[in-house]
PQR file of N, CA, C, O and H, with PARSE charges and radii, in Angstrom:
ATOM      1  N   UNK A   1      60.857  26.354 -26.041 -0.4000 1.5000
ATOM      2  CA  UNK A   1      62.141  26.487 -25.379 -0.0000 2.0000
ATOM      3  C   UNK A   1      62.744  25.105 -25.196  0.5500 1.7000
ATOM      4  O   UNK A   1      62.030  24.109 -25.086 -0.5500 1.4000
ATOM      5  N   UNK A   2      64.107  25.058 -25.166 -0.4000 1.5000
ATOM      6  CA  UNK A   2      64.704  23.606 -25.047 -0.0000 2.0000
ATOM      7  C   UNK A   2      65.839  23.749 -23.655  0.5500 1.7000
ATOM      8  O   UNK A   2      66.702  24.585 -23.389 -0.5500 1.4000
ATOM      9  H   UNK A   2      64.688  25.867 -25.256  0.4000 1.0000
ATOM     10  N   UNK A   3      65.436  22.703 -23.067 -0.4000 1.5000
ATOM     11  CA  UNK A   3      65.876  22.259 -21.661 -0.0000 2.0000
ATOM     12  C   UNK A   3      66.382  21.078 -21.623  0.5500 1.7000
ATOM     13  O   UNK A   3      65.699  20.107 -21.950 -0.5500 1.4000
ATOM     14  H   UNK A   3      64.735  22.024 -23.283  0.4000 1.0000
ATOM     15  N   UNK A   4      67.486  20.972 -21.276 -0.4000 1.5000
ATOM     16  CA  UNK A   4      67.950  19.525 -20.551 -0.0000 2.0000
ATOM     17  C   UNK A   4      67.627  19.322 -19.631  0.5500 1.7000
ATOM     18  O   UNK A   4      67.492  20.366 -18.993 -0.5500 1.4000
ATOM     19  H   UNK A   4      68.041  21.760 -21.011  0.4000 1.0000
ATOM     20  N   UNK A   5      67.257  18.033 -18.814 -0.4000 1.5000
ATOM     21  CA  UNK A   5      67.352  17.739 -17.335 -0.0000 2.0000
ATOM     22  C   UNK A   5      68.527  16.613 -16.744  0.5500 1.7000
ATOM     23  O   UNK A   5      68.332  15.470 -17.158 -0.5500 1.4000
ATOM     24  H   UNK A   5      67.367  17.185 -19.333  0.4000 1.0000
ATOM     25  N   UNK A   6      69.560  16.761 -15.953 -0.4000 1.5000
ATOM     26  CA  UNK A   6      70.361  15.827 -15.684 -0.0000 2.0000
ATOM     27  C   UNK A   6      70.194  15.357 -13.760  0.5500 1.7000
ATOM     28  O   UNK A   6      69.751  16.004 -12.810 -0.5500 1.4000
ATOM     29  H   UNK A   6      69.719  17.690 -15.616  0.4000 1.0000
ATOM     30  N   UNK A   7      70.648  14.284 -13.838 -0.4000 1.5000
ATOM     31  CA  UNK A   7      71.005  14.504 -12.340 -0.0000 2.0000
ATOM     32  C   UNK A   7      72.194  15.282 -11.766  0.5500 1.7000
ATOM     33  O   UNK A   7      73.368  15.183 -12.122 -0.5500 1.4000
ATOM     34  H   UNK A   7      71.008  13.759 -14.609  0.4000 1.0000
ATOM     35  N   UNK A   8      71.584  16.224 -10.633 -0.4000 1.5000
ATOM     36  CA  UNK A   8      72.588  17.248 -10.264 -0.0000 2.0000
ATOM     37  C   UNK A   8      73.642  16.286  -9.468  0.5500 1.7000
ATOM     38  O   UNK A   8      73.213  15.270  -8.920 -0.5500 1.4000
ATOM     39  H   UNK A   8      70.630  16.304 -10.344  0.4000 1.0000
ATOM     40  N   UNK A   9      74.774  16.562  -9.425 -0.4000 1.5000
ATOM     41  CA  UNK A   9      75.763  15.965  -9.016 -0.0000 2.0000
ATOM     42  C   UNK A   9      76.103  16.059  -7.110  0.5500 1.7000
ATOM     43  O   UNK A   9      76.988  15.362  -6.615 -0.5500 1.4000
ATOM     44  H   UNK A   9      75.122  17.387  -9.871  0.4000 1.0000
ATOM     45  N   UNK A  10      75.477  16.756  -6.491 -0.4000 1.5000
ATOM     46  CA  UNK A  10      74.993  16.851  -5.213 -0.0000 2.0000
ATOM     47  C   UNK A  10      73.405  16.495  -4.763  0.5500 1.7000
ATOM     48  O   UNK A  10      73.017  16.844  -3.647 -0.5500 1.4000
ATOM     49  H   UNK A  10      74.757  17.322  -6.893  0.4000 1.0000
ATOM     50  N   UNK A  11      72.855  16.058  -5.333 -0.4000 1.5000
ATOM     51  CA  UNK A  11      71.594  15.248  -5.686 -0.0000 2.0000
ATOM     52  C   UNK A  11      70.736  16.243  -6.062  0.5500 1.7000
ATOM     53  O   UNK A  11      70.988  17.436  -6.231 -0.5500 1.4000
ATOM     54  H   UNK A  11      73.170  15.774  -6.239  0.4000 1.0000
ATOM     55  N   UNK A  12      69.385  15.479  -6.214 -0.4000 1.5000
ATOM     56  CA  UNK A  12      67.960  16.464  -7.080 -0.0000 2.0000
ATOM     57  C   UNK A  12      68.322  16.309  -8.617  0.5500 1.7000
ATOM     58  O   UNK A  12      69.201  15.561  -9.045 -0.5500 1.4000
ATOM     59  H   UNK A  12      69.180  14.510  -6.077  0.4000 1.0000
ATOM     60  N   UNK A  13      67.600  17.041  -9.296 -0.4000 1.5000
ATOM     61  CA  UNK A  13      67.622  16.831 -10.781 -0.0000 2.0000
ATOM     62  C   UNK A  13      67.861  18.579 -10.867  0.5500 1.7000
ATOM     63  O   UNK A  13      67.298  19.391 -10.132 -0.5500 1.4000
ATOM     64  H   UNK A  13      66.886  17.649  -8.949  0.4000 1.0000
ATOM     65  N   UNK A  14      68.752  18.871 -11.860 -0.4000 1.5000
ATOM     66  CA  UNK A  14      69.115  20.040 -12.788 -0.0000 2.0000
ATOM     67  C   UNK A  14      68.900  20.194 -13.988  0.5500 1.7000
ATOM     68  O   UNK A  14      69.441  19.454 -14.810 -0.5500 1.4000
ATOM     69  H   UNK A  14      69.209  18.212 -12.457  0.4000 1.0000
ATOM     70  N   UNK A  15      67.814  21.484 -14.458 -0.4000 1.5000
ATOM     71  CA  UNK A  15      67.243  21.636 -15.542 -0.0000 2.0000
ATOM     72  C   UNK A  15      67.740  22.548 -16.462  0.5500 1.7000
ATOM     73  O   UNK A  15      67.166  23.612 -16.231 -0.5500 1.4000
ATOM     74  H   UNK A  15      67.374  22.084 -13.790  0.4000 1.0000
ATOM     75  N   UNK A  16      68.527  22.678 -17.405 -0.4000 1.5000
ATOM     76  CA  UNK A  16      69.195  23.940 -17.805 -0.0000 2.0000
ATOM     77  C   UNK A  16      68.598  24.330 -19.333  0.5500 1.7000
ATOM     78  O   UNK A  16      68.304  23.514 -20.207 -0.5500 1.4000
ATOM     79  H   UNK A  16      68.993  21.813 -17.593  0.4000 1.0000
ATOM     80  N   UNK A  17      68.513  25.559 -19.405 -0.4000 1.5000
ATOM     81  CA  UNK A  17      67.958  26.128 -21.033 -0.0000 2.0000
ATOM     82  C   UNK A  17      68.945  26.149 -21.783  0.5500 1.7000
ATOM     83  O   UNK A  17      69.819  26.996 -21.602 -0.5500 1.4000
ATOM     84  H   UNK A  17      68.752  26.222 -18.695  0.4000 1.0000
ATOM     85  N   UNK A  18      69.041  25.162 -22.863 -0.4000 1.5000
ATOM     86  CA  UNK A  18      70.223  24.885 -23.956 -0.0000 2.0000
ATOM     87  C   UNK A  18      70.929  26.398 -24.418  0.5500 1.7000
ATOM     88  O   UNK A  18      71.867  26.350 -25.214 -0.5500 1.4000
ATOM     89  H   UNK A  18      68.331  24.474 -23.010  0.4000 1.0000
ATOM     90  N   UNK A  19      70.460  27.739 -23.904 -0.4000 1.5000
ATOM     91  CA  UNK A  19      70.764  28.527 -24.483 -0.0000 2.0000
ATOM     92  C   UNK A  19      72.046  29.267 -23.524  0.5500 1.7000
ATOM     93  O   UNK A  19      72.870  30.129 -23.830 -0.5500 1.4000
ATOM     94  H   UNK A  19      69.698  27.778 -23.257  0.4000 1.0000
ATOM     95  N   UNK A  20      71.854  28.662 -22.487 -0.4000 1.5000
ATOM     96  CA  UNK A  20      73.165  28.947 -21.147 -0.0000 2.0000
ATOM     97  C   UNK A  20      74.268  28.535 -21.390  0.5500 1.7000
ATOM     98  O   UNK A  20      75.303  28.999 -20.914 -0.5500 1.4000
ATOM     99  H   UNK A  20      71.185  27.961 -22.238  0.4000 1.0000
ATOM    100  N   UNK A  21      74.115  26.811 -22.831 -0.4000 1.5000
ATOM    101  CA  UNK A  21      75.541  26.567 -22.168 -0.0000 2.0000
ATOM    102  C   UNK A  21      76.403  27.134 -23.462  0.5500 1.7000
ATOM    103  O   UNK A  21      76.009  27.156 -24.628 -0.5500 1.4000
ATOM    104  H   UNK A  21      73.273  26.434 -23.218  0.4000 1.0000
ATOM    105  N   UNK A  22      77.482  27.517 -23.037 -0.4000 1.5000
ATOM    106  CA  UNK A  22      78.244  28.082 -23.491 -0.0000 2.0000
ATOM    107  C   UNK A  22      79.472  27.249 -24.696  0.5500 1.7000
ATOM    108  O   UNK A  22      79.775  27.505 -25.861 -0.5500 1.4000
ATOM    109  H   UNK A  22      77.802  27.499 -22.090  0.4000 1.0000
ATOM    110  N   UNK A  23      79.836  26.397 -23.911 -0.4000 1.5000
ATOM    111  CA  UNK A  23      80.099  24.984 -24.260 -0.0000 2.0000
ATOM    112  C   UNK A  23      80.170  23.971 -23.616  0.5500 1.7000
ATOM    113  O   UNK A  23      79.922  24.015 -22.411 -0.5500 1.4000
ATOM    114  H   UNK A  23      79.590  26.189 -22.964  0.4000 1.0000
ATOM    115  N   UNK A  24      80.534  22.754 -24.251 -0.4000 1.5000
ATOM    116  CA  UNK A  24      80.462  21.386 -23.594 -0.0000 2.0000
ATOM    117  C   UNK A  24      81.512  20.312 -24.354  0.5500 1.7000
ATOM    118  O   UNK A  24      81.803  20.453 -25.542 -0.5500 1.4000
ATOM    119  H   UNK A  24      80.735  22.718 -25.230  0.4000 1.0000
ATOM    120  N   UNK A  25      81.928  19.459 -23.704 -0.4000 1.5000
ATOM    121  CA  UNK A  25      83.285  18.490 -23.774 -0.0000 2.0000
ATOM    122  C   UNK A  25      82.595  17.509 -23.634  0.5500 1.7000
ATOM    123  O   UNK A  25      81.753  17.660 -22.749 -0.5500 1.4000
ATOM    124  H   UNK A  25      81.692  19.345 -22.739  0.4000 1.0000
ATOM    125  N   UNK A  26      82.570  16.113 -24.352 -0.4000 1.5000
ATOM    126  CA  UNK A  26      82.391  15.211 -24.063 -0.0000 2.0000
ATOM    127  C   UNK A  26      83.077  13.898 -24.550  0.5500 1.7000
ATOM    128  O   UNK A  26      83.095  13.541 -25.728 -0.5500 1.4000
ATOM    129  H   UNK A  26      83.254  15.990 -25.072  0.4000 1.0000
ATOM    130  N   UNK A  27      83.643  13.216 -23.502 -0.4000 1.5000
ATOM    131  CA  UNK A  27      84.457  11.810 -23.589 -0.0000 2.0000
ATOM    132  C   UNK A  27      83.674  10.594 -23.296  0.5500 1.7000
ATOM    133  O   UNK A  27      83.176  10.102 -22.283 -0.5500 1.4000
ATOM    134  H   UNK A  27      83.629  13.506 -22.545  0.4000 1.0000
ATOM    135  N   UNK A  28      83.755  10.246 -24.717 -0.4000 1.5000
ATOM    136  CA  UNK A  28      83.157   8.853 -24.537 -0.0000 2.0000
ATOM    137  C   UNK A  28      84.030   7.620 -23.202  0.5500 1.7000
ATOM    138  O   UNK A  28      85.126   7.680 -22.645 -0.5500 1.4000
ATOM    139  H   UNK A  28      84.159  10.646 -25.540  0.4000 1.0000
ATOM    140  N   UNK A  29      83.093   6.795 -23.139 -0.4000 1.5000
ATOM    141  CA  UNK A  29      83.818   5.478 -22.560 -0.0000 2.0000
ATOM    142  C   UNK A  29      84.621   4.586 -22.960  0.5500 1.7000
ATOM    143  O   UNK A  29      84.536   4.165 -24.114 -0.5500 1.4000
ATOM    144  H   UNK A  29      82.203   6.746 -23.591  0.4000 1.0000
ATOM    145  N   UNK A  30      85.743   4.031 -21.917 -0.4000 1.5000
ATOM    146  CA  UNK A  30      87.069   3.800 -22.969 -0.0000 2.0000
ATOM    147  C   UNK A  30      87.259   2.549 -21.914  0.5500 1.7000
ATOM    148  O   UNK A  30      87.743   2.872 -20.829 -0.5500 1.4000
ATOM    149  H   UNK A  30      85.811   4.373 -20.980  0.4000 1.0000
ATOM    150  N   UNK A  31      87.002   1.446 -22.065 -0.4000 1.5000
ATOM    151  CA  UNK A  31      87.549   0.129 -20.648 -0.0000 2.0000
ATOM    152  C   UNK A  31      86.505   0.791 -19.665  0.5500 1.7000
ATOM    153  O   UNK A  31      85.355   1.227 -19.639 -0.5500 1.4000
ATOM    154  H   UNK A  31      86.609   1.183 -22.946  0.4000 1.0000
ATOM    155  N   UNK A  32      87.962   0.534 -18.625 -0.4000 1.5000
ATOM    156  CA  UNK A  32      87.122   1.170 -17.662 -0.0000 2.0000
ATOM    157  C   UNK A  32      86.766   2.320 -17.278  0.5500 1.7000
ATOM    158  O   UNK A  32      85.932   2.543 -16.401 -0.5500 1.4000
ATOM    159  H   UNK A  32      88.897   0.179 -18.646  0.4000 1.0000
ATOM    160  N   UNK A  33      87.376   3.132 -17.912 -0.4000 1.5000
ATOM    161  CA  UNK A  33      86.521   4.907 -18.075 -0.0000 2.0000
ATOM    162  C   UNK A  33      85.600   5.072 -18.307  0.5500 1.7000
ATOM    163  O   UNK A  33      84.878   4.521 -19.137 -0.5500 1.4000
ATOM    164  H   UNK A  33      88.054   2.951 -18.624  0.4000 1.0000
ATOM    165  N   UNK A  34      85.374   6.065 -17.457 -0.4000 1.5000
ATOM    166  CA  UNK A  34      83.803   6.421 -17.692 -0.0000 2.0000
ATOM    167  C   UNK A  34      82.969   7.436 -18.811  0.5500 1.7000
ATOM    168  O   UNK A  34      83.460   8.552 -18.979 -0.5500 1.4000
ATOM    169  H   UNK A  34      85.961   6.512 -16.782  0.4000 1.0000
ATOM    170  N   UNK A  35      82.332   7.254 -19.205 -0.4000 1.5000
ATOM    171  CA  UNK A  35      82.131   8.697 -20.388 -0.0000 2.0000
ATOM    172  C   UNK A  35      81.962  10.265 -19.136  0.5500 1.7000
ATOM    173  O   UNK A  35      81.304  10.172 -18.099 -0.5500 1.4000
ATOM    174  H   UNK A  35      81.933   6.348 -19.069  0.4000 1.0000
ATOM    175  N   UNK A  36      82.521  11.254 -19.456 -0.4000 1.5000
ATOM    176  CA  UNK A  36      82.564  12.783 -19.091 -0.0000 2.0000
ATOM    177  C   UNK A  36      81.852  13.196 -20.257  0.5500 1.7000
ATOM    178  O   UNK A  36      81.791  12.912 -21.454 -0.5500 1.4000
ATOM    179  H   UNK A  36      83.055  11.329 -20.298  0.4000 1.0000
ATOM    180  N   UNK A  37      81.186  14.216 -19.185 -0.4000 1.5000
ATOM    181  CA  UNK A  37      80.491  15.623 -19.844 -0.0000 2.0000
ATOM    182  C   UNK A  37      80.351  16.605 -19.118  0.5500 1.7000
ATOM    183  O   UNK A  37      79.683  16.641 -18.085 -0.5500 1.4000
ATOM    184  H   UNK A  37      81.236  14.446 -18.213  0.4000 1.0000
ATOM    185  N   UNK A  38      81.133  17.708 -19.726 -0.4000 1.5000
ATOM    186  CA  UNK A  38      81.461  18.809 -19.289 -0.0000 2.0000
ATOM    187  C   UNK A  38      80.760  19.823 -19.704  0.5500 1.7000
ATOM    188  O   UNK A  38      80.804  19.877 -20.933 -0.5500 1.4000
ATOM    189  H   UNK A  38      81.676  17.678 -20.566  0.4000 1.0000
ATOM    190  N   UNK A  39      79.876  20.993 -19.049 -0.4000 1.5000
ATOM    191  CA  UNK A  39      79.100  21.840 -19.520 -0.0000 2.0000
ATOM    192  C   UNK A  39      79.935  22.945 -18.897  0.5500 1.7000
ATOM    193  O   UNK A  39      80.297  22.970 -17.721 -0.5500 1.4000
ATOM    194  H   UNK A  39      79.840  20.949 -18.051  0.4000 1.0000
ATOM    195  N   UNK A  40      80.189  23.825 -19.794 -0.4000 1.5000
ATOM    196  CA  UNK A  40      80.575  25.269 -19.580 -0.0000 2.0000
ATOM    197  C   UNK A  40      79.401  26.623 -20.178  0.5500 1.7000
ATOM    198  O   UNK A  40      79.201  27.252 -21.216 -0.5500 1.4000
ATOM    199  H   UNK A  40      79.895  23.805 -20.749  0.4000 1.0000
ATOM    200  N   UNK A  41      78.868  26.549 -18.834 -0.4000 1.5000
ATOM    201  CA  UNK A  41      77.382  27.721 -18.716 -0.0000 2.0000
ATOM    202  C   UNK A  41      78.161  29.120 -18.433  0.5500 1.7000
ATOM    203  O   UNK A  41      79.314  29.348 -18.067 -0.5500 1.4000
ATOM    204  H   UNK A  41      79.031  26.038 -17.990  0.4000 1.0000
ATOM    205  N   UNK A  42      76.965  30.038 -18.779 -0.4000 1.5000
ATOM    206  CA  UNK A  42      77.283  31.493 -18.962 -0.0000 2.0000
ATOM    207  C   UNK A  42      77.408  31.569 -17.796  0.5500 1.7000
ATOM    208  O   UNK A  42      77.385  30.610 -17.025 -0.5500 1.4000
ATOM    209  H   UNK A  42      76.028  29.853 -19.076  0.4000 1.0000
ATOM    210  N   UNK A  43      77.569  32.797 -17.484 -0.4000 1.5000
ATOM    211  CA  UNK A  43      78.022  33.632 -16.378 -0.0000 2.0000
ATOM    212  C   UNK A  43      76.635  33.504 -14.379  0.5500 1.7000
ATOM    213  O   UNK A  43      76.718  33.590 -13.154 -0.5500 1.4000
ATOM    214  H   UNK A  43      77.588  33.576 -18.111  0.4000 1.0000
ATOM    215  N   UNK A  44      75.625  33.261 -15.510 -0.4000 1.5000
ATOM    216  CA  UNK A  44      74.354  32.768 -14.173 -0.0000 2.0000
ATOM    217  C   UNK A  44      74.326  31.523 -13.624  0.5500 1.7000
ATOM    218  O   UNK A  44      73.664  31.148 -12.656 -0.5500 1.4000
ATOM    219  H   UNK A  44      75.558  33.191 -16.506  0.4000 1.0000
ATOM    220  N   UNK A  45      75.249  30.771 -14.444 -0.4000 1.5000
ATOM    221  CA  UNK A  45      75.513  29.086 -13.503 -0.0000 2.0000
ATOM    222  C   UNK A  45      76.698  28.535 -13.524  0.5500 1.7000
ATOM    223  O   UNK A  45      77.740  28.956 -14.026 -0.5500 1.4000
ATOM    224  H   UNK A  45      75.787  31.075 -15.230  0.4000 1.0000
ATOM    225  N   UNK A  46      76.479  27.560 -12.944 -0.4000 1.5000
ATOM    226  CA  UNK A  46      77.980  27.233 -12.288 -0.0000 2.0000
ATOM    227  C   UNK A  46      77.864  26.086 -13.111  0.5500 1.7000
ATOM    228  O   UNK A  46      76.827  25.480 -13.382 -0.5500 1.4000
ATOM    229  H   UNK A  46      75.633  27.218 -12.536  0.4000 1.0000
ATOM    230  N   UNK A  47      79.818  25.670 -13.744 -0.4000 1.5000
ATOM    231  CA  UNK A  47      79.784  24.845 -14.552 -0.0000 2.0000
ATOM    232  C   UNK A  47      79.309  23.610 -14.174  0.5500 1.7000
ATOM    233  O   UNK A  47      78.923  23.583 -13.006 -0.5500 1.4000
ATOM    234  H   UNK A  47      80.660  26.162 -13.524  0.4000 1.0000
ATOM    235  N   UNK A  48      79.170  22.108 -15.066 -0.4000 1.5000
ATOM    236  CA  UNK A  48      78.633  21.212 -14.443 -0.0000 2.0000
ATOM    237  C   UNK A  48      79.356  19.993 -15.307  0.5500 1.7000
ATOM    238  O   UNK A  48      79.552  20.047 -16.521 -0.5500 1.4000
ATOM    239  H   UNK A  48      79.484  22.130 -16.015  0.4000 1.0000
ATOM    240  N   UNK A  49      79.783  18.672 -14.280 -0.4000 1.5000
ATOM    241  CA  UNK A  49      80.268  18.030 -14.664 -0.0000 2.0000
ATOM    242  C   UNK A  49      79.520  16.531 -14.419  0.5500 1.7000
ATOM    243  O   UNK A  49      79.253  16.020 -13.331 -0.5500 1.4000
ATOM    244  H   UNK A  49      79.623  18.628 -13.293  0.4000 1.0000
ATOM    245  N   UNK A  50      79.241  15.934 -15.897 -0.4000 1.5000
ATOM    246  CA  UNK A  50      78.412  14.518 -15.261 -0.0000 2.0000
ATOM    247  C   UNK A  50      79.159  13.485 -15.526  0.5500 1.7000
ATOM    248  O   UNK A  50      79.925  13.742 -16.455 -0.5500 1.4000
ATOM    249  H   UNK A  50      79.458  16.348 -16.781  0.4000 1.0000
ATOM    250  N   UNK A  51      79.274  12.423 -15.114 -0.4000 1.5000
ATOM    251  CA  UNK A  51      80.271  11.128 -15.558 -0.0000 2.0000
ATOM    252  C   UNK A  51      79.151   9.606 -15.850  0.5500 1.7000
ATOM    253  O   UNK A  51      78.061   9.450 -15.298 -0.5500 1.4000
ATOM    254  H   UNK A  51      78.652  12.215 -14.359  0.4000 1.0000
ATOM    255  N   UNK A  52      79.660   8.833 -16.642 -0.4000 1.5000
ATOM    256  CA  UNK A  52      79.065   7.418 -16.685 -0.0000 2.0000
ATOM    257  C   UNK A  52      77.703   7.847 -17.443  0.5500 1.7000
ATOM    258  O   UNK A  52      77.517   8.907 -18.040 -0.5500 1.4000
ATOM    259  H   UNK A  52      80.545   8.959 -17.090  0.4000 1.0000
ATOM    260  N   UNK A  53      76.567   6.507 -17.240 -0.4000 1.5000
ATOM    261  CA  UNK A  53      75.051   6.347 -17.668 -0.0000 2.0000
ATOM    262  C   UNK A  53      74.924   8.163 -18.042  0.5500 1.7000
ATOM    263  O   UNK A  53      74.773   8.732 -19.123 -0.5500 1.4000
ATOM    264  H   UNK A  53      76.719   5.646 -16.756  0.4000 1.0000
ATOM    265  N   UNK A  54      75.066   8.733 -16.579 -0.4000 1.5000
ATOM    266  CA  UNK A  54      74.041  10.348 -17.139 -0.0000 2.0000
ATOM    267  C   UNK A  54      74.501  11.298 -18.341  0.5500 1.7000
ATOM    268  O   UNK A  54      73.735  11.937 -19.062 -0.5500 1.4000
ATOM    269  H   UNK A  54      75.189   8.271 -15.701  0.4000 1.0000
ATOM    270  N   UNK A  55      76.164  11.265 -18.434 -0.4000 1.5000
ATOM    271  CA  UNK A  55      76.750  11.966 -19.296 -0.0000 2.0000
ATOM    272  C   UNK A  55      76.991  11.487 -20.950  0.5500 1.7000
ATOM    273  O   UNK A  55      77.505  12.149 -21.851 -0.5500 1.4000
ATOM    274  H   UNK A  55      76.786  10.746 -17.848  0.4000 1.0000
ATOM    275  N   UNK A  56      76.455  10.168 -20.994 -0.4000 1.5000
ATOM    276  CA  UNK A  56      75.942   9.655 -22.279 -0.0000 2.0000
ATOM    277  C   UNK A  56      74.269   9.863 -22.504  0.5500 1.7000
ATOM    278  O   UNK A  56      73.728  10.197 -23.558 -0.5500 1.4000
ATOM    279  H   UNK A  56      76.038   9.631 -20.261  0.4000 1.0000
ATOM    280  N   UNK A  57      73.773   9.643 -21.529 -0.4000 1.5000
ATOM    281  CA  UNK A  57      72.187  10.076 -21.801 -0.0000 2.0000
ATOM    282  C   UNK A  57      71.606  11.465 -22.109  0.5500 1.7000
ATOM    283  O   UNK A  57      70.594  11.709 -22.767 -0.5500 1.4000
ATOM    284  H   UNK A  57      74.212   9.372 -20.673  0.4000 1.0000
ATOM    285  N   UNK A  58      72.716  12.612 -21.308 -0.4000 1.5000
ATOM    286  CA  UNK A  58      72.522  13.988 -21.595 -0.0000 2.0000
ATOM    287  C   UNK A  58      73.343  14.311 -22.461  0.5500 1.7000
ATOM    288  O   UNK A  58      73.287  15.509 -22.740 -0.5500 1.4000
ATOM    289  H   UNK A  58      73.538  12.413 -20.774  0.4000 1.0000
ATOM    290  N   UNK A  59      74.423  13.473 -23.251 -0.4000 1.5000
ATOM    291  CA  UNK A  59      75.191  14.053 -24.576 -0.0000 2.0000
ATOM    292  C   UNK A  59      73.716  13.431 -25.335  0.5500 1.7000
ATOM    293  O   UNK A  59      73.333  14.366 -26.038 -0.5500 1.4000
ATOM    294  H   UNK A  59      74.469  12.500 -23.024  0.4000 1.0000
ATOM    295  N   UNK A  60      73.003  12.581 -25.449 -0.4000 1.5000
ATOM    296  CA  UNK A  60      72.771  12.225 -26.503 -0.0000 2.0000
ATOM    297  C   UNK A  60      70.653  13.371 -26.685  0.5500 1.7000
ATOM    298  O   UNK A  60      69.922  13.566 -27.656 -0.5500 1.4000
ATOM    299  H   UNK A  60      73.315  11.822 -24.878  0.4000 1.0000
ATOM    300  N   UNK A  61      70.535  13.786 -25.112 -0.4000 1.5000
ATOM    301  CA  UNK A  61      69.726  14.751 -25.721 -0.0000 2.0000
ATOM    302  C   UNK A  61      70.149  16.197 -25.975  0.5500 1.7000
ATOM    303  O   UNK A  61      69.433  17.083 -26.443 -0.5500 1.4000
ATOM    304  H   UNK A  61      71.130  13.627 -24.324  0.4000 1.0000
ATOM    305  N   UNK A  62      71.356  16.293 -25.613 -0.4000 1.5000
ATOM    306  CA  UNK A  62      71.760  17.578 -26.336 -0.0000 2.0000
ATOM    307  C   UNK A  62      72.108  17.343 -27.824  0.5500 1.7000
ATOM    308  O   UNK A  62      72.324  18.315 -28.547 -0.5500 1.4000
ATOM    309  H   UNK A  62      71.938  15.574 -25.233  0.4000 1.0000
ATOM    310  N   UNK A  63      72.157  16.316 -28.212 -0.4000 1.5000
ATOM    311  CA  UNK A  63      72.563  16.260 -29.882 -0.0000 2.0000
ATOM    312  C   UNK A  63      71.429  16.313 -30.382  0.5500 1.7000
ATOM    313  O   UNK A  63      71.282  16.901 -31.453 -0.5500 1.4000
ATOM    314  H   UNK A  63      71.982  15.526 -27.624  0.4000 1.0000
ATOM    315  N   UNK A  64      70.016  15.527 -29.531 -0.4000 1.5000
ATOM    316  CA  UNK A  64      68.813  15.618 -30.554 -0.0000 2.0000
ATOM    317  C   UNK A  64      68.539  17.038 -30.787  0.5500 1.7000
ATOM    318  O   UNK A  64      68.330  17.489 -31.913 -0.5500 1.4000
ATOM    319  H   UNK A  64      70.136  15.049 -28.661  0.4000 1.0000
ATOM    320  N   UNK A  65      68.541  17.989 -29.337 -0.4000 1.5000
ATOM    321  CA  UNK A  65      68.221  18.794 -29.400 -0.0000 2.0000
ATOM    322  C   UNK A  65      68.876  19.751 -30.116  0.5500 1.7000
ATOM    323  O   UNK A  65      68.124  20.646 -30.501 -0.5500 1.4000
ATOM    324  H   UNK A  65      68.710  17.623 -28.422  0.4000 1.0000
ATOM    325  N   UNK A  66      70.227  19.889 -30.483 -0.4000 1.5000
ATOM    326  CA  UNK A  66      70.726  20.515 -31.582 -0.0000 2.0000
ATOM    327  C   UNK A  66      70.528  20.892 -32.849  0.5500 1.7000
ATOM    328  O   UNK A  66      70.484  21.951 -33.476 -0.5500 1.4000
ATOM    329  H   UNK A  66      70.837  19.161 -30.170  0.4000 1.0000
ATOM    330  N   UNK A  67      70.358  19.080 -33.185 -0.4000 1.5000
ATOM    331  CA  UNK A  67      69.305  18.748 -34.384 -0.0000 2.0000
ATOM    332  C   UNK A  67      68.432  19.329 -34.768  0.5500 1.7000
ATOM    333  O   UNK A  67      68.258  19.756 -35.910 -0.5500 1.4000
ATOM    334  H   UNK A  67      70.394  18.220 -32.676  0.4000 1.0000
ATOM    335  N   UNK A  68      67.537  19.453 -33.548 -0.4000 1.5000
ATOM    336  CA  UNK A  68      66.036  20.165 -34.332 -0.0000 2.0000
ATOM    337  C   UNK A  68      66.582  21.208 -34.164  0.5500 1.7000
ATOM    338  O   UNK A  68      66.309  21.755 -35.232 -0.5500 1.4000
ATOM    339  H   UNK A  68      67.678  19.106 -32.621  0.4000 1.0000
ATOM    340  N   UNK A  69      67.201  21.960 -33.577 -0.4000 1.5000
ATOM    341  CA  UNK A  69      67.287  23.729 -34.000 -0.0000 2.0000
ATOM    342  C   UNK A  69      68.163  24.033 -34.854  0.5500 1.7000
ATOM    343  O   UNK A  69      68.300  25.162 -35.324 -0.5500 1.4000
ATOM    344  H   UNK A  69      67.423  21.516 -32.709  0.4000 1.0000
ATOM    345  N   UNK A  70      68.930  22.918 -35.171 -0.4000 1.5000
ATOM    346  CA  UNK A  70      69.952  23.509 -36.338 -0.0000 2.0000
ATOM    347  C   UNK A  70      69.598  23.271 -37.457  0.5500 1.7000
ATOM    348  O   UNK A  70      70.284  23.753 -38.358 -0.5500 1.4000
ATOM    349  H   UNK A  70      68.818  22.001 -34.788  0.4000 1.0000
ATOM    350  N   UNK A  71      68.194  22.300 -37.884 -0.4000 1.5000
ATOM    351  CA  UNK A  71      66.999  21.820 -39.192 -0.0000 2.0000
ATOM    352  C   UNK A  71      66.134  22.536 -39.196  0.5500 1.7000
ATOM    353  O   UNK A  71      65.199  22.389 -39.983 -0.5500 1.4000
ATOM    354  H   UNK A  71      67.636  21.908 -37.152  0.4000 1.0000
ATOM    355  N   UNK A  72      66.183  23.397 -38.429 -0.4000 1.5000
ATOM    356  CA  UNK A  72      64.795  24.257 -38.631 -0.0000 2.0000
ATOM    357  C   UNK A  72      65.559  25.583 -39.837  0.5500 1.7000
ATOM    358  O   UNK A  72      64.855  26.489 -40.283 -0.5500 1.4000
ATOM    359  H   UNK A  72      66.942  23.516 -37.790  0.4000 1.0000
TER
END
C-alpha cells in the first residue's frame, strides 16, 4: 500500500493512502512565494493544504510514488 506522510497543518503528522486523493495542485516557488500543495481527497477526508519546505517534499514523494505504480 502507498501512503504519504505530511505535517498536518494544525500540528501532528497526517498519513494519507495515495488512493484517497482525488486530486492535487501544485505551485512551485516563485521569489518570495511559497510552493502550494493542494490535495483534493474523496469524500472520507477533508481537503488539505501544505505550503513552503513540506509541499515540495510531499510533491516530490507523491511523484516517486506515482512512478512506481504507473511502471509497474
Amino acid at each position: 500500500m502507498k501512503f504519504i506522510e505530511v505535517a498536518h497543518p494544525e500540528g501532528g503528522r497526517f498519513v494519507m493512502h495515495i488512493d484517497h486523493i482525488t486530486s492535487m495542485h501544485f505551485r512551485p516557488s516563485d521569489g518570495d512565494v511559497k510552493a502550494r500543495l493542494a490535495f483534493d481527497l474523496d469524500a472520507r477526508q477533508n481537503d488539505l493544504v501544505l505550503f513552503g519546505e513540506e509541499a515540495e517534499q510531499a510533491w516530490q514523494t507523491v511523484k516517486k510514488v506515482v512512478g512506481a505504480t504507473t511502471s509497474n
